[in-house]
PyMOL Python script that loads the backbone (N, CA, C, O; Angstrom):
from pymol import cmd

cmd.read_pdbstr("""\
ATOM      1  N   UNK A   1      77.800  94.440  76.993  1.00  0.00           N
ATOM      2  CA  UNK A   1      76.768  95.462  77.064  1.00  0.00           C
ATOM      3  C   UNK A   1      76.574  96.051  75.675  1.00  0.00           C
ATOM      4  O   UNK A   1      77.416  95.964  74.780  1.00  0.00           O
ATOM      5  N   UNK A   2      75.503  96.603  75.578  1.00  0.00           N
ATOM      6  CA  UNK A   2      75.012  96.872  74.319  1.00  0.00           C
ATOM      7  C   UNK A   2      75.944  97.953  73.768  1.00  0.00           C
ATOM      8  O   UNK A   2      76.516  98.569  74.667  1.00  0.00           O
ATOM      9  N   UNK A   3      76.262  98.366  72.455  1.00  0.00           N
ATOM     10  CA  UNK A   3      77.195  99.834  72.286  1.00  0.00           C
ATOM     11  C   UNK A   3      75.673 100.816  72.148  1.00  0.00           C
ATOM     12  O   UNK A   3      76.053 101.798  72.785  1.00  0.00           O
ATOM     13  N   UNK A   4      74.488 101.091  71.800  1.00  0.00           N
ATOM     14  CA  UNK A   4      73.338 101.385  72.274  1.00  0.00           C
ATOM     15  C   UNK A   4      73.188 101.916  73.968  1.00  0.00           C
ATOM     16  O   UNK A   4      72.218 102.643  74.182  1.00  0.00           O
ATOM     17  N   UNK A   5      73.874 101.670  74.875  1.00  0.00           N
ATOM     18  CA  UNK A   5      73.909 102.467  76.021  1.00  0.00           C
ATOM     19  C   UNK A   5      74.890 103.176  76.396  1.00  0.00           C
ATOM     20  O   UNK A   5      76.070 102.982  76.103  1.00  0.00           O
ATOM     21  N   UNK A   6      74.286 104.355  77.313  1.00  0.00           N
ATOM     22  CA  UNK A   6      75.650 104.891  77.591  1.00  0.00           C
ATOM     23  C   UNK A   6      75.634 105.301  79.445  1.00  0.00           C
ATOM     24  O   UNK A   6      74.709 105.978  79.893  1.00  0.00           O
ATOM     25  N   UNK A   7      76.622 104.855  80.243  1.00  0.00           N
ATOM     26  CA  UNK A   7      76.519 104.897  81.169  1.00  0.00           C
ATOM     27  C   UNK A   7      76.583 106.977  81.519  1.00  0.00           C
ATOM     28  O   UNK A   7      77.519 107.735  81.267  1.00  0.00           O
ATOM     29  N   UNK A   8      75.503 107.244  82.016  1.00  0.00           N
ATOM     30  CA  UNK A   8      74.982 108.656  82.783  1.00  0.00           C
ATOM     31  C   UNK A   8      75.431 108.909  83.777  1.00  0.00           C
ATOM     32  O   UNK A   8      75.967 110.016  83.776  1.00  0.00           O
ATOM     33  N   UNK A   9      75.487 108.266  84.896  1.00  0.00           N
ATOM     34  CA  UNK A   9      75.588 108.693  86.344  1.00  0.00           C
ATOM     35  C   UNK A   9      75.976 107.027  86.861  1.00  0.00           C
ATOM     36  O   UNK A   9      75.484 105.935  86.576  1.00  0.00           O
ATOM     37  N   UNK A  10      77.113 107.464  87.763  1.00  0.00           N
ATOM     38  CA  UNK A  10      77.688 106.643  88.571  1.00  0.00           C
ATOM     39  C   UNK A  10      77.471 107.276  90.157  1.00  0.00           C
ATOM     40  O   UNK A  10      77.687 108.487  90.207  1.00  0.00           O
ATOM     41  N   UNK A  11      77.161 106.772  91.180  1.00  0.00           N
ATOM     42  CA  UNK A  11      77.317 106.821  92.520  1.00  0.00           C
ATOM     43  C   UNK A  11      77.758 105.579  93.421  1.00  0.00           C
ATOM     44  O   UNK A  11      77.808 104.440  92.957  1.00  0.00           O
ATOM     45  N   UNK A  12      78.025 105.840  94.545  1.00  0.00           N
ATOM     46  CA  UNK A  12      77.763 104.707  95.484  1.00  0.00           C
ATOM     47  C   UNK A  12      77.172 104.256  96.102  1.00  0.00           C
ATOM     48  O   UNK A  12      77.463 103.128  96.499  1.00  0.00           O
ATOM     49  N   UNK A  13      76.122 104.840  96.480  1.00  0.00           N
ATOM     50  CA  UNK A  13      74.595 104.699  96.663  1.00  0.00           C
ATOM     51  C   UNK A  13      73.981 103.911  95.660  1.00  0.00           C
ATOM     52  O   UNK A  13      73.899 104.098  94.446  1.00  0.00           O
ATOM     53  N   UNK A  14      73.474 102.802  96.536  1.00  0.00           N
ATOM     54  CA  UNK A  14      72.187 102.448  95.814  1.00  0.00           C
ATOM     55  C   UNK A  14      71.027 103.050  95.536  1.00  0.00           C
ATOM     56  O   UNK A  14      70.427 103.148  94.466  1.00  0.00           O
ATOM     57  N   UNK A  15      70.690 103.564  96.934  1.00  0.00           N
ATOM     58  CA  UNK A  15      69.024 104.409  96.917  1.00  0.00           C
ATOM     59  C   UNK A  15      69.243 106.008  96.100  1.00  0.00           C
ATOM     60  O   UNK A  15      68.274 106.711  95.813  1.00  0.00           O
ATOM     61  N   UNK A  16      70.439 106.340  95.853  1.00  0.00           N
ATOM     62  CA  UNK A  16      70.417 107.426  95.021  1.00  0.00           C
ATOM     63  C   UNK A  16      70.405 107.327  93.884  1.00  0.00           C
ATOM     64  O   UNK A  16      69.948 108.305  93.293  1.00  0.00           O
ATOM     65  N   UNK A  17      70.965 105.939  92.880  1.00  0.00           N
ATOM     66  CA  UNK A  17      70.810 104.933  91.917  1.00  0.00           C
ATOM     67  C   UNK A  17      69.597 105.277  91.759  1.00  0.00           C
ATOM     68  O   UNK A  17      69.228 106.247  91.097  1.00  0.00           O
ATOM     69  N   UNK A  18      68.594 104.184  92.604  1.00  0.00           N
ATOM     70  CA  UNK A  18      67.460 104.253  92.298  1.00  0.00           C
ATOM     71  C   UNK A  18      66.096 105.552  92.238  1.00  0.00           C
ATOM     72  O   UNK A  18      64.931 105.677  91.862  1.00  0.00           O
ATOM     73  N   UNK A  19      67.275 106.376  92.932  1.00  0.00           N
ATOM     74  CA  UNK A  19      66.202 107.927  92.871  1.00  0.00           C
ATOM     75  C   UNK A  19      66.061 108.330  91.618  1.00  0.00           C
ATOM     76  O   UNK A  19      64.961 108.493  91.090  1.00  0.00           O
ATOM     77  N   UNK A  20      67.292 108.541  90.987  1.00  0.00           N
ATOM     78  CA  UNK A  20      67.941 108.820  89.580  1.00  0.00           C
ATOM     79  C   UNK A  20      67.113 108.126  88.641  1.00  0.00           C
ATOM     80  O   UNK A  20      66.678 108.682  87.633  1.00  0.00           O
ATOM     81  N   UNK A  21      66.839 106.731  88.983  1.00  0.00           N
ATOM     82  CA  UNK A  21      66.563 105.968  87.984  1.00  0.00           C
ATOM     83  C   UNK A  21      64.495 106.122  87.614  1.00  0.00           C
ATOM     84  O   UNK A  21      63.755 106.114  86.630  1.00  0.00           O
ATOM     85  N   UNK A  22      64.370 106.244  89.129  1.00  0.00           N
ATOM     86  CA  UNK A  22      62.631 106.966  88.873  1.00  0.00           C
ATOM     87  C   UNK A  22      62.515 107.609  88.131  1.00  0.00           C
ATOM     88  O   UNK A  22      61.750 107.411  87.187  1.00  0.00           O
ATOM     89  N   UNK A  23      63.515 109.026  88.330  1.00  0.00           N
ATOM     90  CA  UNK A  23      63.203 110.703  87.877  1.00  0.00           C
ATOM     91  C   UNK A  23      63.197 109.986  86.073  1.00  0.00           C
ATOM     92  O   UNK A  23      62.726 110.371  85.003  1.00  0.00           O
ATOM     93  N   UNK A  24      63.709 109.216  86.364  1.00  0.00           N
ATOM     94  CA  UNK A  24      63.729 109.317  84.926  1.00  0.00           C
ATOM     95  C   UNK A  24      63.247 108.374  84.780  1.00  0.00           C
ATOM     96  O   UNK A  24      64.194 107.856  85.372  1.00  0.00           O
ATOM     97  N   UNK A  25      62.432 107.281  84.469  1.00  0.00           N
ATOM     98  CA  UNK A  25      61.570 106.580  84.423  1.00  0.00           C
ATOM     99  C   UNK A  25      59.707 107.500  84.411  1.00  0.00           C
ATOM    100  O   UNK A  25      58.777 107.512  83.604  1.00  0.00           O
ATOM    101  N   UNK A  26      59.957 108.146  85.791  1.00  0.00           N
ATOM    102  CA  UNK A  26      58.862 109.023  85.482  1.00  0.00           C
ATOM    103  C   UNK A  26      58.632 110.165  84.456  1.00  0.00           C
ATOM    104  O   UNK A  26      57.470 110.507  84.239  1.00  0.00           O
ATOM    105  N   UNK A  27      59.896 110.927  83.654  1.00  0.00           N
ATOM    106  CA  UNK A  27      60.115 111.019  82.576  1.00  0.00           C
ATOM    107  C   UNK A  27      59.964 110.269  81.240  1.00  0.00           C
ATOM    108  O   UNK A  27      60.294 110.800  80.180  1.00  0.00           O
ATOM    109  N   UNK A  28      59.514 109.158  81.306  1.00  0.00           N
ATOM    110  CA  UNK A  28      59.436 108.226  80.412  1.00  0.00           C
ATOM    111  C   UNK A  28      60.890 108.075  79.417  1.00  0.00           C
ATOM    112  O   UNK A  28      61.097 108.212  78.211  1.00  0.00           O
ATOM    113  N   UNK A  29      61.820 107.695  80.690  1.00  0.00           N
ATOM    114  CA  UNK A  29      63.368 107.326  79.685  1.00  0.00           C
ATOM    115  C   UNK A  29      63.793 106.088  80.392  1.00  0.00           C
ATOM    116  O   UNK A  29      63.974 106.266  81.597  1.00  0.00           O
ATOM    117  N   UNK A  30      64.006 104.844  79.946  1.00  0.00           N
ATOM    118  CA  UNK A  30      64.024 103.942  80.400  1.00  0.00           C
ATOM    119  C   UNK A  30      65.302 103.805  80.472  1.00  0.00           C
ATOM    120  O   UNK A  30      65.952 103.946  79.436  1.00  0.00           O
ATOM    121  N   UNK A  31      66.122 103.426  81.994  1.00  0.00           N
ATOM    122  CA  UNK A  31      67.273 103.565  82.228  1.00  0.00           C
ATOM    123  C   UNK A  31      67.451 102.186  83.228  1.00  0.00           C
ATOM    124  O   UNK A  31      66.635 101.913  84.108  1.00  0.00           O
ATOM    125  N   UNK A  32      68.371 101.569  83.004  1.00  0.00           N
ATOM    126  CA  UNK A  32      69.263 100.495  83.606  1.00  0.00           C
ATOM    127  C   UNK A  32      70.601 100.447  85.089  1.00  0.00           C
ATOM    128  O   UNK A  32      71.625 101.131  85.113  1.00  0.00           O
ATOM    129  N   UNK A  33      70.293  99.747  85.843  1.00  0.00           N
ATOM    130  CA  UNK A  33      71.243 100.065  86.874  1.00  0.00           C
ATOM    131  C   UNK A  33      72.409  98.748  86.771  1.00  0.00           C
ATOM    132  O   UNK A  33      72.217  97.592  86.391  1.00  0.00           O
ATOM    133  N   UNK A  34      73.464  99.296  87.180  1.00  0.00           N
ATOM    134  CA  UNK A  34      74.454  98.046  86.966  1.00  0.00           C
ATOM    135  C   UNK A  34      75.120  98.015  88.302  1.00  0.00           C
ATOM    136  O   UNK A  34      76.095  98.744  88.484  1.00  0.00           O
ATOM    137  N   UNK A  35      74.755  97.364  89.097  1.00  0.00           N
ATOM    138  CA  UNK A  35      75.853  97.502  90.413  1.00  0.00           C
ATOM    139  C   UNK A  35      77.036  97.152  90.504  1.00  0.00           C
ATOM    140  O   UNK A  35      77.127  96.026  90.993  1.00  0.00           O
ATOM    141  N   UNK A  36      78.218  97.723  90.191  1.00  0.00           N
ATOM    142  CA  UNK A  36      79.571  97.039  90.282  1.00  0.00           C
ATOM    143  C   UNK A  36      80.161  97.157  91.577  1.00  0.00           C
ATOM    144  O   UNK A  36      81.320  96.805  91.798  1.00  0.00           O
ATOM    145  N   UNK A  37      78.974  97.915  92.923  1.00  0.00           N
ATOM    146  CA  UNK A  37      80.287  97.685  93.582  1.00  0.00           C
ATOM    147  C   UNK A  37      80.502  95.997  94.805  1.00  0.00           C
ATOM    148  O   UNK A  37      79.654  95.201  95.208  1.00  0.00           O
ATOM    149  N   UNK A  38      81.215  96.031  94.912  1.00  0.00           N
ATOM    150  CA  UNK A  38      81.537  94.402  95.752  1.00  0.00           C
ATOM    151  C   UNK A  38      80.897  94.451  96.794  1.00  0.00           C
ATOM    152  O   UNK A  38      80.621  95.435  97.480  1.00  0.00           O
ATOM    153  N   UNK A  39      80.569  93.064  96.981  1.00  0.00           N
ATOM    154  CA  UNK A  39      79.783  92.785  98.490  1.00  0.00           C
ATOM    155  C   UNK A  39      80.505  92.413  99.472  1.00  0.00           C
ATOM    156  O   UNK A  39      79.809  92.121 100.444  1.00  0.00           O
ATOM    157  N   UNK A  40      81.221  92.337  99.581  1.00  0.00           N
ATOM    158  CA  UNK A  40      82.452  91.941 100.623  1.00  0.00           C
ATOM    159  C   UNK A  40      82.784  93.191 100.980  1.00  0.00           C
ATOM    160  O   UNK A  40      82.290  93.625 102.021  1.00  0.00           O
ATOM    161  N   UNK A  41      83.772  94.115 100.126  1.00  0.00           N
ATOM    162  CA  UNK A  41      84.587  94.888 100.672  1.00  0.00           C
ATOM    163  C   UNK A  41      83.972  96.494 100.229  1.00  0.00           C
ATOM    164  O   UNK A  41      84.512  97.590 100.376  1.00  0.00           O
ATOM    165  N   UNK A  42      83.157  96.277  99.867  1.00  0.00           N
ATOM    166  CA  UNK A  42      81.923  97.601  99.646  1.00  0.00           C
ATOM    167  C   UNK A  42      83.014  98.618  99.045  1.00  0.00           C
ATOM    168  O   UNK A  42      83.109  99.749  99.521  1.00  0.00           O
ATOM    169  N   UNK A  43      83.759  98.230  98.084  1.00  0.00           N
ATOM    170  CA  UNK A  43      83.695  99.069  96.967  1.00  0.00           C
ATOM    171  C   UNK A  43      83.376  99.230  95.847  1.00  0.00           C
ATOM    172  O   UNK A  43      82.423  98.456  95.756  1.00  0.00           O
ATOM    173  N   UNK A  44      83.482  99.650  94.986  1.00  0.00           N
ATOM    174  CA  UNK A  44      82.773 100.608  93.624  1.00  0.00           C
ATOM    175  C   UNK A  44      81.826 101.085  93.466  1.00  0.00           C
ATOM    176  O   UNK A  44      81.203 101.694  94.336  1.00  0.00           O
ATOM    177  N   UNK A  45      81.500 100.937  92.378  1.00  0.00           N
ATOM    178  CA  UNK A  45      80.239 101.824  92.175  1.00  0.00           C
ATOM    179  C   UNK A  45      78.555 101.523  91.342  1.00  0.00           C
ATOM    180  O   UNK A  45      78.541 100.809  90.339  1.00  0.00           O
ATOM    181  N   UNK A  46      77.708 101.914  91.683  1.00  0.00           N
ATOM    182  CA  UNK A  46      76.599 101.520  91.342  1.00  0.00           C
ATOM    183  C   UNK A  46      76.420 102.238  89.617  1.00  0.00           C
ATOM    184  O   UNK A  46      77.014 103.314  89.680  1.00  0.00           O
ATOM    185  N   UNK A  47      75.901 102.073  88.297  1.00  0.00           N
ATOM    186  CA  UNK A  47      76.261 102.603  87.742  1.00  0.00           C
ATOM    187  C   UNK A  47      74.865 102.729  87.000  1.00  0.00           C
ATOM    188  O   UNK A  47      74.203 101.693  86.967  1.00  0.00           O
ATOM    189  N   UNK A  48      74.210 104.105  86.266  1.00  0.00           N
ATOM    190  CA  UNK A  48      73.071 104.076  85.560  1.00  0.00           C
ATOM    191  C   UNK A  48      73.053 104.268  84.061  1.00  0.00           C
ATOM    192  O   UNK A  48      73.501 105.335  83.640  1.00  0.00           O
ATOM    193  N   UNK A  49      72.577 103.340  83.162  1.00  0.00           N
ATOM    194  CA  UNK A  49      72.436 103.577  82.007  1.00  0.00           C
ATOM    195  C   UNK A  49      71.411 104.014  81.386  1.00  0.00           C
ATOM    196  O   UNK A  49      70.346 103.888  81.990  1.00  0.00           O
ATOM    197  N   UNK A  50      71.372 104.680  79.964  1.00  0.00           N
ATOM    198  CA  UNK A  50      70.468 104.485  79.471  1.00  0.00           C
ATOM    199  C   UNK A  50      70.839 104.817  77.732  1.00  0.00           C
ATOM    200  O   UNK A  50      71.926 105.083  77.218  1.00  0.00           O
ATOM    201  N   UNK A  51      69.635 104.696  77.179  1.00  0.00           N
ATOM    202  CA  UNK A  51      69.874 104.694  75.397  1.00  0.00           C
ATOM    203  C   UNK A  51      70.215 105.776  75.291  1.00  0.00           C
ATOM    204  O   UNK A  51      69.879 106.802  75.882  1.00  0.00           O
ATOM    205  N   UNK A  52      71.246 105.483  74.139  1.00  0.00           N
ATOM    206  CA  UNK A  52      72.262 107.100  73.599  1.00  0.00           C
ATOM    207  C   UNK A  52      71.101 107.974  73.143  1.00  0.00           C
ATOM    208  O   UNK A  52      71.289 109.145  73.473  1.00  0.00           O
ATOM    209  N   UNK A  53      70.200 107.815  72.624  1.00  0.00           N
ATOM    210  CA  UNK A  53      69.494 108.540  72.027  1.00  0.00           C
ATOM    211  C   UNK A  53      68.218 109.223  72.959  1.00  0.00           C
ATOM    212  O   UNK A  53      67.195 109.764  72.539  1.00  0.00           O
ATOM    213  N   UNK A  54      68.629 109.013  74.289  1.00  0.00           N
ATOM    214  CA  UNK A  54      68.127 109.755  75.471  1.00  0.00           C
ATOM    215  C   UNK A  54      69.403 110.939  76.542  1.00  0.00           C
ATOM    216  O   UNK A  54      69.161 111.995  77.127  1.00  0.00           O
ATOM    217  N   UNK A  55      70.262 110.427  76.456  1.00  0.00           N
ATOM    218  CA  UNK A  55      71.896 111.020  76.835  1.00  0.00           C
ATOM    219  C   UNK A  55      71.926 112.078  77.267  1.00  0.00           C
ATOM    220  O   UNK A  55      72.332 112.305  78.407  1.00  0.00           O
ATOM    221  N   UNK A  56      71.315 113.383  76.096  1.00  0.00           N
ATOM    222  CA  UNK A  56      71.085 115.152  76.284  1.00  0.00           C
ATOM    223  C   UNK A  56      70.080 114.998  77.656  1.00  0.00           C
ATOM    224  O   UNK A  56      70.475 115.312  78.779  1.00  0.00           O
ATOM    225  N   UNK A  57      68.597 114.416  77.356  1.00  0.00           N
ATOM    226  CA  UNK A  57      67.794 114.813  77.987  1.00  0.00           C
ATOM    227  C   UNK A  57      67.995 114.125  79.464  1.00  0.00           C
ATOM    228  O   UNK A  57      67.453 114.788  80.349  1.00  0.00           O
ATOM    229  N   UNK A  58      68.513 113.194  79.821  1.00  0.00           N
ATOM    230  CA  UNK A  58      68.739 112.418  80.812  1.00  0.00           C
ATOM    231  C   UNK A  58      69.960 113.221  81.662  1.00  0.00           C
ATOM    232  O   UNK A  58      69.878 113.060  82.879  1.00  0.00           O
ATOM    233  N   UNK A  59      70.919 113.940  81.260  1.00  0.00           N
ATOM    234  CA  UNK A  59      72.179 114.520  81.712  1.00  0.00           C
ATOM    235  C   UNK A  59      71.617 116.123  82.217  1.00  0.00           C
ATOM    236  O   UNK A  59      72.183 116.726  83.129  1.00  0.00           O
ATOM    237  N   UNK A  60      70.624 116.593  81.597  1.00  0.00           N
ATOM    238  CA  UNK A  60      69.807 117.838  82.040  1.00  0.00           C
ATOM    239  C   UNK A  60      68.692 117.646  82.952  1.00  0.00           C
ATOM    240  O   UNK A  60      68.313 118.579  83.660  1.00  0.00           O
ATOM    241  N   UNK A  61      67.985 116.183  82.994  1.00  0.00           N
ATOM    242  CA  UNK A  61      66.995 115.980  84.444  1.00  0.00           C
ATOM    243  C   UNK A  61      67.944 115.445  85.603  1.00  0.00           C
ATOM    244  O   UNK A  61      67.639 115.651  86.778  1.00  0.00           O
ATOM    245  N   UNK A  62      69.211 114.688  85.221  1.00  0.00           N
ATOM    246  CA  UNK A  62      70.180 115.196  86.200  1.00  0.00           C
ATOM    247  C   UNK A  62      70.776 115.866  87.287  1.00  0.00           C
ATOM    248  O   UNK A  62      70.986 115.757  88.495  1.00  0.00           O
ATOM    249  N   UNK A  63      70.990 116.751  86.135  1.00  0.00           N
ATOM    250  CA  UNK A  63      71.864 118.332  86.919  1.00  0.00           C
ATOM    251  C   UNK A  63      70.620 119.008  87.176  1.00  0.00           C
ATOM    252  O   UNK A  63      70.855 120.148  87.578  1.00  0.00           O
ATOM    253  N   UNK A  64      69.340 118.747  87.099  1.00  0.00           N
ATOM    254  CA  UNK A  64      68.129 119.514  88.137  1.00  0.00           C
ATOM    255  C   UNK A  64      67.782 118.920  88.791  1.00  0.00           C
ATOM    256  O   UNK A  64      66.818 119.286  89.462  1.00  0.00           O
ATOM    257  N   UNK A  65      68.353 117.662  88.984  1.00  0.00           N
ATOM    258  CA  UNK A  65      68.487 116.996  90.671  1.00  0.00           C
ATOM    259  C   UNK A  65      69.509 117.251  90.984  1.00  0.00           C
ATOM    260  O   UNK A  65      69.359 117.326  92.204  1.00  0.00           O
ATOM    261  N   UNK A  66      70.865 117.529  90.730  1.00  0.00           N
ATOM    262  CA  UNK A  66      71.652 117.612  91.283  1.00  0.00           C
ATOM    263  C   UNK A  66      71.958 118.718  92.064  1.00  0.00           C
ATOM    264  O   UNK A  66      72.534 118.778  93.151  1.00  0.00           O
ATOM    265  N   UNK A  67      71.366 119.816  91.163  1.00  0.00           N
ATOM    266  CA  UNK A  67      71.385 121.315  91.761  1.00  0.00           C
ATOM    267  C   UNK A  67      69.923 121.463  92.373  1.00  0.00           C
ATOM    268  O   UNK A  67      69.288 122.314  91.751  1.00  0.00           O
ATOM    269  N   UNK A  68      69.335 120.983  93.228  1.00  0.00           N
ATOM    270  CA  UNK A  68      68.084 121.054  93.813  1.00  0.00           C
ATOM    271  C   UNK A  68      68.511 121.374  95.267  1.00  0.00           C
ATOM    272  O   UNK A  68      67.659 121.521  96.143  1.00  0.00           O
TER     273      UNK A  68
END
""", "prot")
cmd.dss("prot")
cmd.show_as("cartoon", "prot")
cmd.util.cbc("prot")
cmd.orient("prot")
């Protein structure tokens, strides 16, 4: 993986992955999903990236989803 990303938000959810990954997309911050968790035994975790040089602003549209 690139040293250029930095993983933001981890869940286990997919569809919360991908909620995350709109808000910010519709923000215009282009962010990456990595699914690590297993298909068999349905663990880990789904994981969202995006460019370091988005990090501040991506970690603050965040926590105003998170606290919603």
């Amino acid at each position: 993986m690139s040293d250029d990303l930095v993983r933001i938000f981890s869940t286990d959810q997919l569809y919360e992955a991908e909620i995350v990954k709109q808000m910010l997309t519709d923000n215009e911050i282009t962010a990456f999903i990595m699914n690590k968790k297993d298909s068999f035994y349905k663990f880990g975790d789904i994981e969202l990236y995006v460019h370091r040089n988005n990090v501040i602003r991506s970690k603050k549209l965040i926590q105003e989803y998170e606290n919603r």
